[in-house]
C-alpha positions in Angstrom: -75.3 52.0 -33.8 -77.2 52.7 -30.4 -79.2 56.1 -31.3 -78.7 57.1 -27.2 -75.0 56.9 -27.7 -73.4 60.5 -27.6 -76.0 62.2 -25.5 -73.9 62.4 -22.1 -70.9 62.6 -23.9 -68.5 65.3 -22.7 -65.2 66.6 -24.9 -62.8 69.0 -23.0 -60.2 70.2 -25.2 -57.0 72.4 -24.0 -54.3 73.9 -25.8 -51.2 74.4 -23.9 -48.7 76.3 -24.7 -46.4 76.2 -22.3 -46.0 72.4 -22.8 -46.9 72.2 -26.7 -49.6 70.3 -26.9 -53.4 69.6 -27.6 -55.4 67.7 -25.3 -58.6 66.2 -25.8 -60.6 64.3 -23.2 -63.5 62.7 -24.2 -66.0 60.9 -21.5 -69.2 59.4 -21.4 -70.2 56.8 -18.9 -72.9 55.4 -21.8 -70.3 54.6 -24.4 -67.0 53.7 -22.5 -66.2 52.6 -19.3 -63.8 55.3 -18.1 -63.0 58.8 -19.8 -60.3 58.6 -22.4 -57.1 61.3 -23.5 -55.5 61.6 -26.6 -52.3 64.2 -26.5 -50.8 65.6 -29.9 -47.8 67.0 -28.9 -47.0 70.3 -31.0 -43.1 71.7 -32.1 -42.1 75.2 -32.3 -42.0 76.4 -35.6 -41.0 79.9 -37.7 -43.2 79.0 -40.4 -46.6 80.9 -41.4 -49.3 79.3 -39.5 -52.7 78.8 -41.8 -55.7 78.0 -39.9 -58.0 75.3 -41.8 -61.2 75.2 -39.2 -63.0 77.7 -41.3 -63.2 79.0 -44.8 -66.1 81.1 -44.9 -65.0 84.1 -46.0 -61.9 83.3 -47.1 -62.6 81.9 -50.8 -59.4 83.4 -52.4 -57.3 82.4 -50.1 -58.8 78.9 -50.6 -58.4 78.6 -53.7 -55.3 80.1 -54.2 -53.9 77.5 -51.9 -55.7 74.9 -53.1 -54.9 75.9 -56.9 -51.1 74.2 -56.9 -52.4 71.0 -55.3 -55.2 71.0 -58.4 -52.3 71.3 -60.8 -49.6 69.0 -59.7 -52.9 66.4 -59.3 -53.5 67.2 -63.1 -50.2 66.3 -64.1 -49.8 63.2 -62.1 -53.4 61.9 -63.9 -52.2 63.0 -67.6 -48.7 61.2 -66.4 -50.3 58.2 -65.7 -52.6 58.4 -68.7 -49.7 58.8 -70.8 -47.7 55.8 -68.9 -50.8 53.3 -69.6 -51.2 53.4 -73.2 
């Protein structure tokens, strides 16, 4: 990998809600040859919201979260332990 690539890279991101969507645009005239977009469009939704950028702070909240996936994982292994022998 070219240790020079990334240095005049530029990322503009914008959330927009009127439309929906996330838009990133990345460019940088040392890596590609024209600036690039990717679009995630976004739907409406009643449902709680949980923001996963950052955890510092929010340890319980973590883990209690997390703790159901940790089970249901446990399960499927003893499962599949069970089903092998």
């Amino acid at each position: 990998m070219d240790k020079d690539a990334g240095k005049h890279q530029k990322v503009s991101q914008s959330a927009l809600k009127t439309e929906i969507r996330d838009e990133i645009t990345l460019s940088d005239p040392t890596t590609w040859t024209k600036p690039w977009t990717a679009v995630i469009p976004l739907k409406r939704t009643q449902d709680a919201i949980y923001e996963f950028a950052c955890h510092e702070g929010n340890h319980a909240i973590m883990l209690g979260m997390l703790a159901a996936a940790r089970v249901e994982e446990k399960v499927a292994e003893e499962a599949a332990k069970k089903a092998s022998k």
